[in-house]
C-alpha atoms as an extended CHARMM CRD file, in Angstrom:
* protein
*
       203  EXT
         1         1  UNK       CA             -0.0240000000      -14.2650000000      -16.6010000000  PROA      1               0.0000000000
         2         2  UNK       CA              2.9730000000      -13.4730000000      -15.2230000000  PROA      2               0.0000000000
         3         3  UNK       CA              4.0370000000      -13.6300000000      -11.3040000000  PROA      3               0.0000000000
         4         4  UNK       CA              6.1090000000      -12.1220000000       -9.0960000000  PROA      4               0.0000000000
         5         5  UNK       CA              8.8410000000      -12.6040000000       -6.2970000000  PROA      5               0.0000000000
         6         6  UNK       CA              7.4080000000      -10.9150000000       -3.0700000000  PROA      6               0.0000000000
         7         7  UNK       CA              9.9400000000       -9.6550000000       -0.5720000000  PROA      7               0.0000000000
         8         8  UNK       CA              9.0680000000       -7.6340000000        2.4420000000  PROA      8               0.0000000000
         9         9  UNK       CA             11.0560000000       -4.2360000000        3.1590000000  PROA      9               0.0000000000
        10        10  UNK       CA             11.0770000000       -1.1980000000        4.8360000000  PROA      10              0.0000000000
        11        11  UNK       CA             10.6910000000        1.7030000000        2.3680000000  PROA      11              0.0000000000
        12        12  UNK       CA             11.4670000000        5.5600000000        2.2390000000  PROA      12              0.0000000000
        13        13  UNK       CA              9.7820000000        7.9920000000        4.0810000000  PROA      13              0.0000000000
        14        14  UNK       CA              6.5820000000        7.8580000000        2.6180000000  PROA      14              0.0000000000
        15        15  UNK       CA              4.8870000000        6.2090000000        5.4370000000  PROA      15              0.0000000000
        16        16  UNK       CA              3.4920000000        7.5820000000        8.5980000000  PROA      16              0.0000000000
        17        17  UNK       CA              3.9170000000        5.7480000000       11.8180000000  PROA      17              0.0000000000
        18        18  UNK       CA              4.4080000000        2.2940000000       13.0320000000  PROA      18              0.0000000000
        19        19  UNK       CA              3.6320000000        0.6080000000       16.5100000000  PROA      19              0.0000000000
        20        20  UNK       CA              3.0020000000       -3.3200000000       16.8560000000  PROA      20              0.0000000000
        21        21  UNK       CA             -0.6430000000       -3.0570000000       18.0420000000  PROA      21              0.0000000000
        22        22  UNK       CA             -2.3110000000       -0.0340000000       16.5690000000  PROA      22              0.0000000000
        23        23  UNK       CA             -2.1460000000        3.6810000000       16.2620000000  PROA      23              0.0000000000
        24        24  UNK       CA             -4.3110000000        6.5380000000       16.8130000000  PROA      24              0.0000000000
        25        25  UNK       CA             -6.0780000000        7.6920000000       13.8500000000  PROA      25              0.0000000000
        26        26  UNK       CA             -4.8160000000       10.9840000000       14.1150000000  PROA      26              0.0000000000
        27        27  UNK       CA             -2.5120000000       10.9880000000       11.0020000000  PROA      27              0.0000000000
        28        28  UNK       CA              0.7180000000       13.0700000000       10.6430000000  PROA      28              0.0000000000
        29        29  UNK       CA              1.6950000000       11.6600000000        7.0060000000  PROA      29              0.0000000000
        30        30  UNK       CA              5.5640000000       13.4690000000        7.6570000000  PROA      30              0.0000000000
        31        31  UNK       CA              6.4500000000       10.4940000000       10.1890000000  PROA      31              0.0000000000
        32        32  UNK       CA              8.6840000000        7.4990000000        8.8900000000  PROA      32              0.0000000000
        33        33  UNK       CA              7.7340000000        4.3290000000        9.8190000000  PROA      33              0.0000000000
        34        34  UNK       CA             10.6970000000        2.2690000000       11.9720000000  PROA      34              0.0000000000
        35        35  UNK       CA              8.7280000000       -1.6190000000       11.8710000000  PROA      35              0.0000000000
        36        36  UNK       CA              6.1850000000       -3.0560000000        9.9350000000  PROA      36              0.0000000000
        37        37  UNK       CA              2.4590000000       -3.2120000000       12.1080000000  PROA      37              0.0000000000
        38        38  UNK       CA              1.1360000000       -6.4760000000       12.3250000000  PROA      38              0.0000000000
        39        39  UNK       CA             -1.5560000000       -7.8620000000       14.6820000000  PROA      39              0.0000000000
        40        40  UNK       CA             -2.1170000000      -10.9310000000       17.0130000000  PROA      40              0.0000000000
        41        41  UNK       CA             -5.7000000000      -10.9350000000       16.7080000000  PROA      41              0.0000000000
        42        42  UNK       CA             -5.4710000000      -12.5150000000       12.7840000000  PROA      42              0.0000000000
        43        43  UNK       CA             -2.4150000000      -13.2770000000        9.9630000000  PROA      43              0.0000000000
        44        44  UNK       CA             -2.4870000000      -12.7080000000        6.0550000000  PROA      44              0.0000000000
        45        45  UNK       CA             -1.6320000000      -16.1370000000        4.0230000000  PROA      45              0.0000000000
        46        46  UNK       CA             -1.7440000000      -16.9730000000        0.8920000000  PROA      46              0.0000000000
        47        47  UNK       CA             -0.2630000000      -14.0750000000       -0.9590000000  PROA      47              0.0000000000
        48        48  UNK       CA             -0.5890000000      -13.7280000000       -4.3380000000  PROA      48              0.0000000000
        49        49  UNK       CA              0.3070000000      -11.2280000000       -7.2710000000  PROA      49              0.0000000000
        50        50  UNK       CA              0.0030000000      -11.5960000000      -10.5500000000  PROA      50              0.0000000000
        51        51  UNK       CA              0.8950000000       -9.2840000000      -13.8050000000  PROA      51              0.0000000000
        52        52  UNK       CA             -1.9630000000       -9.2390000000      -16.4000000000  PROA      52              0.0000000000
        53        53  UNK       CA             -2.2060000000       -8.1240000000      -19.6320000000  PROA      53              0.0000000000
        54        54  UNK       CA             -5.9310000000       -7.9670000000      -20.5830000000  PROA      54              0.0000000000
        55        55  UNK       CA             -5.5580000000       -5.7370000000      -23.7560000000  PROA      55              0.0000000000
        56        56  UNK       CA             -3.3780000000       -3.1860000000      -25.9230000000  PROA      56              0.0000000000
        57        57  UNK       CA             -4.4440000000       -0.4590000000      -23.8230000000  PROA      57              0.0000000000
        58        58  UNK       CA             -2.5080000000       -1.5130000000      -20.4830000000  PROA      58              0.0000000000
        59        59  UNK       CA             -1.3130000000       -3.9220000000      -17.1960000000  PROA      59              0.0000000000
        60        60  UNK       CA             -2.8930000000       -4.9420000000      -14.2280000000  PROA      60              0.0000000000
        61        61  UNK       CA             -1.7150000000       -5.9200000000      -11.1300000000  PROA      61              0.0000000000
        62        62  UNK       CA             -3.6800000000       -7.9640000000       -9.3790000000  PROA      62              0.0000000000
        63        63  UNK       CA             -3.5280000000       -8.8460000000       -5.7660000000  PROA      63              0.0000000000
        64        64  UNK       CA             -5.2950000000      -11.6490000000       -3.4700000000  PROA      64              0.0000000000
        65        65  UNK       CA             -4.6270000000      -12.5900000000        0.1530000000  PROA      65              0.0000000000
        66        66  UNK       CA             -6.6930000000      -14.6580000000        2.7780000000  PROA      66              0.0000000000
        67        67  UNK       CA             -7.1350000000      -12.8760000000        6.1280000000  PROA      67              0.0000000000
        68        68  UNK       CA             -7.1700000000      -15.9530000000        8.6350000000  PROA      68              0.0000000000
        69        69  UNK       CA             -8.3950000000      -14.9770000000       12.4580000000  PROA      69              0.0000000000
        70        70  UNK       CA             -6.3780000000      -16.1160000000       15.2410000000  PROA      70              0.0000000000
        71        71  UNK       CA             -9.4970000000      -15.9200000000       17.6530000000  PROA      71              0.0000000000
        72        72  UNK       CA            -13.2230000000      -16.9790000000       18.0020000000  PROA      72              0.0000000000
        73        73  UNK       CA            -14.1410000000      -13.3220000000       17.5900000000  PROA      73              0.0000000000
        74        74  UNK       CA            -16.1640000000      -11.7670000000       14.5950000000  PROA      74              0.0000000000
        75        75  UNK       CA            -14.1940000000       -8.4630000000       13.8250000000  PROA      75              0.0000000000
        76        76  UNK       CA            -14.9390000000       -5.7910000000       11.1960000000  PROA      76              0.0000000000
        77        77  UNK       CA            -11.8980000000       -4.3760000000        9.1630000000  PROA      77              0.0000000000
        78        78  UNK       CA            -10.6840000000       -1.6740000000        6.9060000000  PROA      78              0.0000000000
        79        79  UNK       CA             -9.0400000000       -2.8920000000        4.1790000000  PROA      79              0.0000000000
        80        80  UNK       CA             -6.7000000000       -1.0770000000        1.1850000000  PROA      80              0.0000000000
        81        81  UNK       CA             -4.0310000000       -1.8840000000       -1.0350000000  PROA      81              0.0000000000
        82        82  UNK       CA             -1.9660000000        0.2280000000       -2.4140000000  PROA      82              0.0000000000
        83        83  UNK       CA              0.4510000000       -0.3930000000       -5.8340000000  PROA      83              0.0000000000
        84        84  UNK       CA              3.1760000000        1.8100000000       -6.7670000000  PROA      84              0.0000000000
        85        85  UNK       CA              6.2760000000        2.5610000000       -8.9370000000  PROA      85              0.0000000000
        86        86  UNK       CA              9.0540000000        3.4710000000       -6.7710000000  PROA      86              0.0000000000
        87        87  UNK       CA             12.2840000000        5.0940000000       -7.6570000000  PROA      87              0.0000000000
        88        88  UNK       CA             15.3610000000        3.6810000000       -5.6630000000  PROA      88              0.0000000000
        89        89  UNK       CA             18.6660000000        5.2360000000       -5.0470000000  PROA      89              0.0000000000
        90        90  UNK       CA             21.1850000000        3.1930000000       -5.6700000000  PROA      90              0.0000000000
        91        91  UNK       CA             24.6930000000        4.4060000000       -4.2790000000  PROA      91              0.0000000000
        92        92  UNK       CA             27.9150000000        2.3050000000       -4.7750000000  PROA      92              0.0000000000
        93        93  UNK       CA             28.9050000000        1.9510000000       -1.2980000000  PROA      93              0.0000000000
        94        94  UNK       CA             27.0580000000        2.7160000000        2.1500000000  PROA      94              0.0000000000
        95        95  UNK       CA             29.4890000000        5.6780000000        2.4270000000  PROA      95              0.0000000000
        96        96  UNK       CA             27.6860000000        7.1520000000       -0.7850000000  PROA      96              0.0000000000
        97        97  UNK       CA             25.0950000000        9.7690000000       -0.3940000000  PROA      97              0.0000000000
        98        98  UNK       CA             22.1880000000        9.4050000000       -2.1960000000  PROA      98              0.0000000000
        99        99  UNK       CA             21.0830000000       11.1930000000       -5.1430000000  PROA      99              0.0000000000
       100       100  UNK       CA             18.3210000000       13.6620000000       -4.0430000000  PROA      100             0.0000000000
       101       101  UNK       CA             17.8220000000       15.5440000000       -7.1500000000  PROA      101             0.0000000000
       102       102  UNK       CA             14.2230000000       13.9480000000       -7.8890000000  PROA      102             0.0000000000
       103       103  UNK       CA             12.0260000000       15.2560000000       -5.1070000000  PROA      103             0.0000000000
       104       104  UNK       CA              9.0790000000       12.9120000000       -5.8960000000  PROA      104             0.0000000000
       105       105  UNK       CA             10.2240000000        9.1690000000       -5.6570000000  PROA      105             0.0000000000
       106       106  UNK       CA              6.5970000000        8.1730000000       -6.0700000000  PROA      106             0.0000000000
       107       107  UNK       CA              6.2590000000        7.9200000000       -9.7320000000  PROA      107             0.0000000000
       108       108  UNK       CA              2.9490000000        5.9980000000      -10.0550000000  PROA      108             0.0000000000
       109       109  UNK       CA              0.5150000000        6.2170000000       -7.3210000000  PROA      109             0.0000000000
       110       110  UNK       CA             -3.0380000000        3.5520000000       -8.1820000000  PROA      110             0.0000000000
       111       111  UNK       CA             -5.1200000000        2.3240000000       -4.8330000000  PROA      111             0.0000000000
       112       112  UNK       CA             -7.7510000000       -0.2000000000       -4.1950000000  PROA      112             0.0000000000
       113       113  UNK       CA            -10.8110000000        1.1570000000       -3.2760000000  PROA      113             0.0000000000
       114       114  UNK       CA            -10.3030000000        3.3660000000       -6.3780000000  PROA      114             0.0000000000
       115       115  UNK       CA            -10.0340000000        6.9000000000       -4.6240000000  PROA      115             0.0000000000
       116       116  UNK       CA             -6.4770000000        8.7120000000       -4.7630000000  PROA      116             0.0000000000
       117       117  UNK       CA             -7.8590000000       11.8140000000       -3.4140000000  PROA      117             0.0000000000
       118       118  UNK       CA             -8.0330000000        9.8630000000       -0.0940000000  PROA      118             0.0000000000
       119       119  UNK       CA             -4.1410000000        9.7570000000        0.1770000000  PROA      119             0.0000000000
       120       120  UNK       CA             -3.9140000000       13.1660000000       -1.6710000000  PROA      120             0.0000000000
       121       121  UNK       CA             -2.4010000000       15.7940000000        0.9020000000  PROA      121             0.0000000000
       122       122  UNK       CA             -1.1360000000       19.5800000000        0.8640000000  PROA      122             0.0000000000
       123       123  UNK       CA              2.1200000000       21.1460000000        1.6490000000  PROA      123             0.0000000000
       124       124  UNK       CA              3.9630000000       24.4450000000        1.4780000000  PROA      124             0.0000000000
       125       125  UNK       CA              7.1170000000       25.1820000000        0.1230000000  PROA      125             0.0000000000
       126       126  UNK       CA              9.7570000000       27.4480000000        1.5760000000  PROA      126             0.0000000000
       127       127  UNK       CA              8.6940000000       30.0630000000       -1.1160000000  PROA      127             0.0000000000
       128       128  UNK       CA              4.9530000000       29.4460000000        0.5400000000  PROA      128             0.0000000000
       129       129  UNK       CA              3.5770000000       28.0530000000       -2.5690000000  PROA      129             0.0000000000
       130       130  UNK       CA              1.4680000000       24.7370000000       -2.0220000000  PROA      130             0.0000000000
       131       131  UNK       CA              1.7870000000       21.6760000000       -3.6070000000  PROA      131             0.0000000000
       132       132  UNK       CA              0.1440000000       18.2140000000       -3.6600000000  PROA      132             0.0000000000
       133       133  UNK       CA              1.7960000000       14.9570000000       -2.2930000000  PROA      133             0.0000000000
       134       134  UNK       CA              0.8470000000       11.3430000000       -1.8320000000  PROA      134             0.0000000000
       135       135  UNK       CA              1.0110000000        9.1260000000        1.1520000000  PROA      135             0.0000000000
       136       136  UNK       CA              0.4570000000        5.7500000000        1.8070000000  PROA      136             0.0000000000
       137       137  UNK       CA             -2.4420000000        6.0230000000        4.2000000000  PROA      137             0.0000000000
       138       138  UNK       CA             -5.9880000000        6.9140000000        4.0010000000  PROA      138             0.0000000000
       139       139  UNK       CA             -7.4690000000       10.1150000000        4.8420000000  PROA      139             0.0000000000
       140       140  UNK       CA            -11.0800000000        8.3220000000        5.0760000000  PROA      140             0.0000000000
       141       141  UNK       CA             -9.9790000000        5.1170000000        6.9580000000  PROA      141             0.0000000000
       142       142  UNK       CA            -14.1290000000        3.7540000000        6.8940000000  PROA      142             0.0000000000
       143       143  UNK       CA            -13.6230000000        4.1940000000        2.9270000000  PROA      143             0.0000000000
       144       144  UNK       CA            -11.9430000000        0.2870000000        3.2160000000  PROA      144             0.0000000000
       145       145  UNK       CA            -15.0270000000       -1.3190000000        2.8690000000  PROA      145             0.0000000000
       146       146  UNK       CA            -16.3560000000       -4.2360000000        1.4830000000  PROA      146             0.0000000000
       147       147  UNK       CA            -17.7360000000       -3.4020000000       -2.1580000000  PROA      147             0.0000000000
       148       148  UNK       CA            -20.5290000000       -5.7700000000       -2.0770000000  PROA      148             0.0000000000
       149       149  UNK       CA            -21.8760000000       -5.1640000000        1.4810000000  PROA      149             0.0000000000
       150       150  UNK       CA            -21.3040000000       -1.2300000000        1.8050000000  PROA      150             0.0000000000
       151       151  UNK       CA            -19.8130000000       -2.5300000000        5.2800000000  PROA      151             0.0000000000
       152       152  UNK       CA            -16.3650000000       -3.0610000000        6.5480000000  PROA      152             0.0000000000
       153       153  UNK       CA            -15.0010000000       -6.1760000000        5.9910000000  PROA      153             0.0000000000
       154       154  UNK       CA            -16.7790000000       -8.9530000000        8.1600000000  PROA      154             0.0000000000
       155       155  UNK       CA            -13.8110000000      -11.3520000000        9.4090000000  PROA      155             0.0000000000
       156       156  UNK       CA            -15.2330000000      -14.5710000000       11.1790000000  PROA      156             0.0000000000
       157       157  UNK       CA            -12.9780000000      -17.5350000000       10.0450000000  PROA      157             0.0000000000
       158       158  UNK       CA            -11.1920000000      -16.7220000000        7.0260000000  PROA      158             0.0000000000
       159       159  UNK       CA            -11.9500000000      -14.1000000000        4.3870000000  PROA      159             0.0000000000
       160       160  UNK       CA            -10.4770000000      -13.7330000000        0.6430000000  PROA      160             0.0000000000
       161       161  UNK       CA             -9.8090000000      -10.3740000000       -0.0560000000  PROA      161             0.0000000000
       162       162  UNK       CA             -8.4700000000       -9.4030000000       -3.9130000000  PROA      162             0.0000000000
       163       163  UNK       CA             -7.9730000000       -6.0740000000       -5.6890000000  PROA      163             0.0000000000
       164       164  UNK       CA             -6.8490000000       -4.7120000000       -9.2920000000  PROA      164             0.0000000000
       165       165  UNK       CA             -4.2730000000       -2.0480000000      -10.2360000000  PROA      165             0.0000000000
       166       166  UNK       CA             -4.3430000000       -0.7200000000      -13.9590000000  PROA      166             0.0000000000
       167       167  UNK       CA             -1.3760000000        1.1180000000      -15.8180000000  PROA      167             0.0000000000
       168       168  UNK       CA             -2.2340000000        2.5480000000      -18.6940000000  PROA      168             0.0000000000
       169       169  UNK       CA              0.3570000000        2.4580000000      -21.6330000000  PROA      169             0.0000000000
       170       170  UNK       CA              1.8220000000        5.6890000000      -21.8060000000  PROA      170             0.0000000000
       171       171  UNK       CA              4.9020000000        7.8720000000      -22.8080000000  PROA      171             0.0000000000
       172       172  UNK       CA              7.6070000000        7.1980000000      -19.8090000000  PROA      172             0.0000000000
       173       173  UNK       CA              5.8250000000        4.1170000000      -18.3960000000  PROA      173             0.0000000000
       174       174  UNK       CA              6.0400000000        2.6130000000      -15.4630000000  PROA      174             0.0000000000
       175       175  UNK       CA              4.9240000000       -0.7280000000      -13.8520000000  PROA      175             0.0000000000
       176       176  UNK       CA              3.9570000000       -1.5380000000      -10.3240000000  PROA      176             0.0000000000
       177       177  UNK       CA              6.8630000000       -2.4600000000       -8.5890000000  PROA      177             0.0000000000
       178       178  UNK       CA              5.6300000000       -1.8790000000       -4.4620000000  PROA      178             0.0000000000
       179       179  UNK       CA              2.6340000000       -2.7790000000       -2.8300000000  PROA      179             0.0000000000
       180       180  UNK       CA              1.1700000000       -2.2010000000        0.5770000000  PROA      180             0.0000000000
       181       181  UNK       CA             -1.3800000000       -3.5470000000        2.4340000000  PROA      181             0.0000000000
       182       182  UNK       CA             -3.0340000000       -1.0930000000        4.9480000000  PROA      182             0.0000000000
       183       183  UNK       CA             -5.7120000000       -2.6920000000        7.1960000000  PROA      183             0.0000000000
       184       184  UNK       CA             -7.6260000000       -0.8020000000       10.2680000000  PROA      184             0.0000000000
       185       185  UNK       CA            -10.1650000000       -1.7650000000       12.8350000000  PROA      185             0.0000000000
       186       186  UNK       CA            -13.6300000000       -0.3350000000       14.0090000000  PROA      186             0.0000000000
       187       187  UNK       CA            -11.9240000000        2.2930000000       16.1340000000  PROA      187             0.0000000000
       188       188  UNK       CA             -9.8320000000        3.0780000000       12.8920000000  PROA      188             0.0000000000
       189       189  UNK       CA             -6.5740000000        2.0350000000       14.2390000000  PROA      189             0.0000000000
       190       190  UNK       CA             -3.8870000000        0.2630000000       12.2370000000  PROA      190             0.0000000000
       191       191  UNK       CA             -3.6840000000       -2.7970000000       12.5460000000  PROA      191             0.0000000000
       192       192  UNK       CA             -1.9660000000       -4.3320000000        9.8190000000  PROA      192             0.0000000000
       193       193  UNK       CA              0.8540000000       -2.4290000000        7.5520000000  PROA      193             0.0000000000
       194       194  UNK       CA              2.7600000000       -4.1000000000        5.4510000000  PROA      194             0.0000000000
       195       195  UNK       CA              5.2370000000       -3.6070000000        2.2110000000  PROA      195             0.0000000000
       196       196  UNK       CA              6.4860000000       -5.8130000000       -0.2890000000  PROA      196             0.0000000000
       197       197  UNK       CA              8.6330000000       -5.4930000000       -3.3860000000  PROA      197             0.0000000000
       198       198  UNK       CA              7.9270000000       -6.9460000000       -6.8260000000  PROA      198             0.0000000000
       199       199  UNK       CA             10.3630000000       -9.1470000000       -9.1350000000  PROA      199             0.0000000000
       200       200  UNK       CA              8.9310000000      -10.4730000000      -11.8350000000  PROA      200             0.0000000000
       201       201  UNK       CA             10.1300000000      -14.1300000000      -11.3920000000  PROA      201             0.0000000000
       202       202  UNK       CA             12.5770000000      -14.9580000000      -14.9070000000  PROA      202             0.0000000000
       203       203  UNK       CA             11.4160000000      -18.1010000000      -16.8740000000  PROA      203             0.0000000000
């Protein structure tokens, strides 16, 4: 098993919107996010993610996080994960311009619940042609729920939440290197939003 340095970030435009205590769930997937979304009504602790190789056929990524609640109210939540391989630019000064040539920095696109047609979205070129793109964010924000129950997430004291992200061996493979945790209330707001980037930690 192998584990990984977490760092939190701010990535490229493939976010949607940002405010400190909740959106409205009506989702324009073009905006850029300016802050991280976090909420005062509970904190995530006790972050963990860990590289598996279970057979010849693949990796895993696997993900587990406590949600702790900061009050002495019950509250149902929405909860997804999201693991991806990300291509960076890397310029040599911050005078350098970017490299734009690859439209689609999104190489490898896996979520938890296992639905990508969720994030799965439709736009039109300037020829008029259409063409599929992914988001981080949920189409289907009451598709977070809790596998066992069939019902959001139940948070009382503290709840363990843990998901699993396959890559398949293949030609021009590609490991997980993002993840982000996308959490919404009842009213399908956003609560929590958050990004981190993955270093496997050298031995």
């Amino acid at each position: 098993m192998k584990h990984f340095l977490i760092s939190l970030f701010l990535i490229i435009p493939v976010f949607l919107f940002s405010q400190d205590k909740g959106i409205s769930v009506k989702i324009d997937p073009k905006k850029i996010p300016v802050q991280s979304v976090r909420s005062e009504l509970f904190k995530i602790i006790h972050l963990s993610i860990s590289k598996l190789q279970p057979d010849n056929t693949g990796e895993v990524l696997e993900t587990q996080f406590q949600i702790e609640n900061q009050t002495n109210i019950p509250m149902d939540l929405y909860i997804f994960v999201i693991a991806t391989y990300e291509k960076g630019y890397i310029t040599k000064s911050s005078f350098e311009k970017p490299s734009l040539d690859d439209r689609d920095p999104i190489k490898f696109f896996v979520t938890y619940p296992d639905n990508v047609e969720n994030y799965e979205y439709t736009e039109k070129k300037a020829n008029g042609t259409e063409k599929k793109v992914y988001y981080k964010t949920p189409k289907n924000i009451r598709a977070g729920i809790n596998k066992k129950t069939g019902k959001p997430y139940r948070l009382e004291d503290i709840i363990t939440f843990s998901s699993r992200h396959f890559s398949k061996y293949r030609k021009n493979y590609f490991f997980f290197n993002q993840i982000t945790i996308l959490i919404f209330d009842t009213e399908e707001k956003l609560v929590f939003h958050q990004n981190y980037s993955l270093k496997p930690v050298k031995r």
